[in-house]
N, CA and C atoms as a LAMMPS dump frame, in Angstrom:
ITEM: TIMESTEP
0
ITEM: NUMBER OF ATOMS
288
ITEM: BOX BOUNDS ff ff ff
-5.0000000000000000e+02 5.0000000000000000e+02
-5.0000000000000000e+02 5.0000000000000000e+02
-5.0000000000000000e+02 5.0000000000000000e+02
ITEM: ATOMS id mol type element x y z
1 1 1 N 314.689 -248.04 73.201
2 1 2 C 313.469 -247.446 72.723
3 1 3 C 313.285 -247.789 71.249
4 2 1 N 312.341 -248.269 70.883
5 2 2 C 311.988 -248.52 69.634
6 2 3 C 311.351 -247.268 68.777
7 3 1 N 312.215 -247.339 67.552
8 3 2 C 311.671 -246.068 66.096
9 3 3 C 310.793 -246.526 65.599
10 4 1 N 309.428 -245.571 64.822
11 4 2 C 308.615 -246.177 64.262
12 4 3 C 309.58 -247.145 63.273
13 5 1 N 310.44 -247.421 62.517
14 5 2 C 310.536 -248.07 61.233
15 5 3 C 311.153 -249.539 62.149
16 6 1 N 311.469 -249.103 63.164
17 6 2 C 312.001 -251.084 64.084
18 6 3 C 310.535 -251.65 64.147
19 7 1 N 309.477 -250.694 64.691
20 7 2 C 308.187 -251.133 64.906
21 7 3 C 307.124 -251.467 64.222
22 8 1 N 307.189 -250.558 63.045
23 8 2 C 306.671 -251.272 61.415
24 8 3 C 307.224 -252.422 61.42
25 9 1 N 308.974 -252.885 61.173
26 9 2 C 309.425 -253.901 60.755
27 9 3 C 308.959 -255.189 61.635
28 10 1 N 309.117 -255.2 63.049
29 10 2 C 308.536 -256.003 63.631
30 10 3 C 307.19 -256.344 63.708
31 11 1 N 306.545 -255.452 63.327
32 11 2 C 304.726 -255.922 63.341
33 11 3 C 304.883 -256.372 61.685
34 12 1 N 305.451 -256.007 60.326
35 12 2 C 305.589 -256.583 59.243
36 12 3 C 305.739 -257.993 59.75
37 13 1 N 306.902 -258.667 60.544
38 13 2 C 307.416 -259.583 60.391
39 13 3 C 306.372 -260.994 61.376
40 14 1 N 306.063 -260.242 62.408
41 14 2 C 305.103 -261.038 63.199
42 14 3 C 303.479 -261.049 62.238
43 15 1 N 303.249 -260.335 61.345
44 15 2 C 302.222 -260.275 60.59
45 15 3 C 302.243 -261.579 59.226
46 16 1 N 303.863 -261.414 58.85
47 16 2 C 303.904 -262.651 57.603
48 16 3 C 304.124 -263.949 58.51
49 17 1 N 304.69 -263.249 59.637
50 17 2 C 305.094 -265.141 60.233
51 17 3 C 303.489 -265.532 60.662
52 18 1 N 302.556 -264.889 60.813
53 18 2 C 301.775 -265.491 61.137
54 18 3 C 300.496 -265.926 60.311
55 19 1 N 300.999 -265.148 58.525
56 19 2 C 300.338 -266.111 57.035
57 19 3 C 301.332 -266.989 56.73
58 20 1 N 302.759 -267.495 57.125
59 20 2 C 302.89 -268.875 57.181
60 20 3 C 302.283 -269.775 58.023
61 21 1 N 302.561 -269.391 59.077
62 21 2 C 301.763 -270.528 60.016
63 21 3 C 299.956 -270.867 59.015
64 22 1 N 299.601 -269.871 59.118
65 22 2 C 298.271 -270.066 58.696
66 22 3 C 298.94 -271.064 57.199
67 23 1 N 299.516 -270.833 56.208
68 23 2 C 299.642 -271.786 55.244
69 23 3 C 299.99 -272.643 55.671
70 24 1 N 301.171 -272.943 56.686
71 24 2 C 301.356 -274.473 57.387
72 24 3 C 300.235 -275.501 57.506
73 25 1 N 299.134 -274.547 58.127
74 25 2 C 298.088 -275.453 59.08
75 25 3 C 297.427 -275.819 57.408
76 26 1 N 296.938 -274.687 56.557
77 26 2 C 296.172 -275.283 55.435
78 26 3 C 296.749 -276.838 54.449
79 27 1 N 298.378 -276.152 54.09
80 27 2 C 299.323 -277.352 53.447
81 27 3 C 299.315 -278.721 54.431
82 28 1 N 298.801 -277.835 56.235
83 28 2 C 298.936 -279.853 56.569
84 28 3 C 297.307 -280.477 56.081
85 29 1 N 296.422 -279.542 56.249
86 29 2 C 295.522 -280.15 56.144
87 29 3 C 295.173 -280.758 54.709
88 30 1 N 295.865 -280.134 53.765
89 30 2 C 295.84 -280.548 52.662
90 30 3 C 296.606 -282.193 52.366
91 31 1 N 297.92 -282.312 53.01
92 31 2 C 298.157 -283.31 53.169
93 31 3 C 297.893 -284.654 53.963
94 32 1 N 296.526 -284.483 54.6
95 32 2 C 296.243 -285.108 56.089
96 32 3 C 294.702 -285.62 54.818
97 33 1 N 294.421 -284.481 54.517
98 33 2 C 292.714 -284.85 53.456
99 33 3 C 293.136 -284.4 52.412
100 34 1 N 294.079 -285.072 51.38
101 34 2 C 294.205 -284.739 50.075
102 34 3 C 293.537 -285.832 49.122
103 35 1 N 292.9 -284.89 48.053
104 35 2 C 292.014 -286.048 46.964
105 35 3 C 292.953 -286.784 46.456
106 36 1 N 293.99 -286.961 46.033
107 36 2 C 295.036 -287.923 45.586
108 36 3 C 296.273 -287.918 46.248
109 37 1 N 296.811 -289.102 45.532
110 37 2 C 298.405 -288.875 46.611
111 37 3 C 299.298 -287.805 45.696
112 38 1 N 299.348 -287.46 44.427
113 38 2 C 300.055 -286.3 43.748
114 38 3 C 300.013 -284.914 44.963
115 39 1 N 298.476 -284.864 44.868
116 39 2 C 298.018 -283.378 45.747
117 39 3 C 299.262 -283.651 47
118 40 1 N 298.821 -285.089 47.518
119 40 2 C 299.303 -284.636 48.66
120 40 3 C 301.183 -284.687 48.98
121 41 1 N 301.75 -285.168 47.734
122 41 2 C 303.192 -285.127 47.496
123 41 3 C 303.4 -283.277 47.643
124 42 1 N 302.881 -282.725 46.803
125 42 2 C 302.808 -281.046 46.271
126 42 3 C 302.581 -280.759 47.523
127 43 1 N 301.485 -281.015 48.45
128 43 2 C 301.323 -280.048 49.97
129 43 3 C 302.464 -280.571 50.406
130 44 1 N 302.794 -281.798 50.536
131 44 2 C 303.869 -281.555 51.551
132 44 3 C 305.052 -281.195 50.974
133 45 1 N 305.515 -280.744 49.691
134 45 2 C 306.925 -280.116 49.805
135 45 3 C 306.66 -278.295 49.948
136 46 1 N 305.48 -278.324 49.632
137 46 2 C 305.02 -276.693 49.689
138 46 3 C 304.775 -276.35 51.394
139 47 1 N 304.566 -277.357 52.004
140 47 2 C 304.682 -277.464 53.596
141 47 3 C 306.026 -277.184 54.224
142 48 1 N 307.055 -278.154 53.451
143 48 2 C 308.287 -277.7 53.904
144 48 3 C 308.795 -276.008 53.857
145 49 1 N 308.168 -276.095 52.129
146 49 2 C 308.839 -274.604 51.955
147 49 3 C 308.355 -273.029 52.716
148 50 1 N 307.286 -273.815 53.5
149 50 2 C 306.389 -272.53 53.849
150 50 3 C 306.867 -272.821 55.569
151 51 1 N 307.525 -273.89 55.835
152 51 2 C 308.004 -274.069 57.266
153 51 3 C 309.302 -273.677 56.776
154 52 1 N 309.587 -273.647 56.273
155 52 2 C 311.548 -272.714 56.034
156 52 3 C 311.391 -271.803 56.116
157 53 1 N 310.342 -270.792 55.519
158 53 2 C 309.819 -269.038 55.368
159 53 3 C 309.715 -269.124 56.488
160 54 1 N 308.863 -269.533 57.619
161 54 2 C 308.626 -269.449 59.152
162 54 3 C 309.584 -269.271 59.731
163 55 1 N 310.385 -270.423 59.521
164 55 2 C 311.724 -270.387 60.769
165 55 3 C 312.536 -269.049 60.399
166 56 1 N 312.941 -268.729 58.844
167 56 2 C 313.311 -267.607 58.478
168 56 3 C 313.282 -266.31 59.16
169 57 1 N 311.997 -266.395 58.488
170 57 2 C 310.984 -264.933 58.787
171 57 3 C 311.141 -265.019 61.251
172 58 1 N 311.084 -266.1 61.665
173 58 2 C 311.742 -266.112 63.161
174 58 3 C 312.511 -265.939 63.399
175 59 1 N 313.668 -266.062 62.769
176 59 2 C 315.24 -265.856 63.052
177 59 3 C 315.29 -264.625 62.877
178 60 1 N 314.597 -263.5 62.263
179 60 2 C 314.632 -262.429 61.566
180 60 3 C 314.016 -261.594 62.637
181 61 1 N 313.002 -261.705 63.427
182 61 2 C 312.524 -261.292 64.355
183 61 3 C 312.693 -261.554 65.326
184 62 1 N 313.613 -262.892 66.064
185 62 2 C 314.349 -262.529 66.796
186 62 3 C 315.897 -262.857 67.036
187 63 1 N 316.068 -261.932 66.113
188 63 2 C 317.346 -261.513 65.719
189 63 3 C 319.024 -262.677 66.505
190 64 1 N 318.303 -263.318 65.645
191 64 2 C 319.101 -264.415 66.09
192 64 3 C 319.976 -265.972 65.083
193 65 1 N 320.721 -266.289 64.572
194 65 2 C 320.734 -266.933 63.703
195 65 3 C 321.065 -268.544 64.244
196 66 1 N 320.279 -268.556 64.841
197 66 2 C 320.606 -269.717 66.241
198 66 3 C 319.669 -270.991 65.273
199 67 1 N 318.667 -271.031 64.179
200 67 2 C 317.504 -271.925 63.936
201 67 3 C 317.865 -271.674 62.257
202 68 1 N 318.687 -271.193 61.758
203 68 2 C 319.402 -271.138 60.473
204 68 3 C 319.969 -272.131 59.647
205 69 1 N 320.359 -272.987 60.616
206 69 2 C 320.97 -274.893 60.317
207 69 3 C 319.898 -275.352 60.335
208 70 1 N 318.586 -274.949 61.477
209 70 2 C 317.23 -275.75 60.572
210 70 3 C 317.008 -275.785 59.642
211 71 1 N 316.679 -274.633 59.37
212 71 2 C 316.397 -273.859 57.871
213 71 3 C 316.956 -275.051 56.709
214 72 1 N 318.099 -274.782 56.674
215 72 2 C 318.965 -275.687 55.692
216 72 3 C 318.86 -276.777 55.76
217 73 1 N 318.798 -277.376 57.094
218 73 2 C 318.161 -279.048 56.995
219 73 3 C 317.227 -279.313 56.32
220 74 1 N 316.238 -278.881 56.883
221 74 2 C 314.913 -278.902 56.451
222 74 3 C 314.417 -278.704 54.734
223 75 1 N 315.274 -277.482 54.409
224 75 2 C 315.654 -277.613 52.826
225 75 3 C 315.935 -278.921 52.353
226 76 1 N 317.309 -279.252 52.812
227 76 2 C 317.722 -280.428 52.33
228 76 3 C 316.981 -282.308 52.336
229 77 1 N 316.343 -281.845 53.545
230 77 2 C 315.251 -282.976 53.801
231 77 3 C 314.346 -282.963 52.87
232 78 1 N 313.86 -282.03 52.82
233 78 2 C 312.529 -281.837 52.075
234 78 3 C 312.643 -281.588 50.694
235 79 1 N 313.778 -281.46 49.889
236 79 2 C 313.874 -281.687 48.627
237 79 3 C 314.475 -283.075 48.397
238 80 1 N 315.174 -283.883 49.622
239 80 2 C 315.572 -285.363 49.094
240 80 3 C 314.408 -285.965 48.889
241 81 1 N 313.492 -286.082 50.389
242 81 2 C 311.969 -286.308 50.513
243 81 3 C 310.637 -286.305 49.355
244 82 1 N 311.544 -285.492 48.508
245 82 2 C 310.15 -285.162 47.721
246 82 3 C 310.698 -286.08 46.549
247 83 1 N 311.732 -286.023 46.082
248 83 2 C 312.346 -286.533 45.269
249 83 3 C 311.845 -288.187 45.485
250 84 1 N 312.334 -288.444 46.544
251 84 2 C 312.459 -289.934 46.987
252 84 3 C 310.792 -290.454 46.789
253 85 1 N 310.023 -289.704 47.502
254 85 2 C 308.414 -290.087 46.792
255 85 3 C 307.665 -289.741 45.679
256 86 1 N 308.139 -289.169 44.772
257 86 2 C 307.856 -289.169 43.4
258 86 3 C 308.72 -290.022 42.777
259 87 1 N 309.651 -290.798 42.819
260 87 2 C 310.586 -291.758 42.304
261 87 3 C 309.945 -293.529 43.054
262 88 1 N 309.167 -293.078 43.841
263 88 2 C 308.305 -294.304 44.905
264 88 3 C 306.922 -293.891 43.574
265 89 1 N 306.803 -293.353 43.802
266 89 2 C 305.037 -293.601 43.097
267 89 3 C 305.357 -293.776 41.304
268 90 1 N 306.258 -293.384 41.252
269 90 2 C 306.498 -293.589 39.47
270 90 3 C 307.061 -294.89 38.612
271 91 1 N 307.743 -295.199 40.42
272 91 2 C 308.793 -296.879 39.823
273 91 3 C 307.807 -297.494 40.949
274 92 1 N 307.438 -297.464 41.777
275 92 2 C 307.088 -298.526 42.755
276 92 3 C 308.521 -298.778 43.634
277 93 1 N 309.796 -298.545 43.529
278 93 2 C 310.79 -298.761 44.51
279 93 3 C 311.768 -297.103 44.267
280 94 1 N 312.806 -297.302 44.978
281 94 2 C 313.38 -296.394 45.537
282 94 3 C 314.662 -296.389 44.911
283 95 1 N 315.258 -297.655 45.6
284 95 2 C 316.736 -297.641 44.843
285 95 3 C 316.845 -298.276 44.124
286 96 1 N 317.56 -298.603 43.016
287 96 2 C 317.51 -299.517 41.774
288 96 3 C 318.202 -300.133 41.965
């Protein structure tokens, strides 16, 4: 049987997971129709970070730490990633 405060917490949590998603869809669209390629470097690491809050904020609701190594991948991807294309648009190459 669920207490009001499990049932607050779960409608809290299905309520933010579902203003990430909504920022997902905006950050892709931002990166899909961005006025420059800067903009669209910035949506997509702010894409990653708002798809890490998701999976988070999921693992959290269902209580599970099974999508937690995503999490951290995806960190780690997405800060090499960002790195690696701002070091592409500033030198023109990658590795020196």
């Amino acid at each position: 049987m669920l207490t009001h405060t499990t049932l607050f917490l779960n409608v809290c949590l299905w309520i933010g997971a579902a203003f990430y998603l909504l920022a997902c869809l905006l950050n892709g669209y931002r990166v899909l129709i961005g006025p420059s390629l800067p903009d669209r470097i910035a949506a997509l690491d702010t894409l990653s970070i708002n798809a890490i809050g998701l999976i988070i904020l999921l693992c959290i609701a269902l209580q599970t730490r099974l999508y937690m190594d995503v999490a951290i991948l995806l960190a780690m991807f997405g800060f090499i990633s960002t790195a690696a294309i701002c070091k592409y648009v500033l030198r023109g190459f990658i590795i020196e």
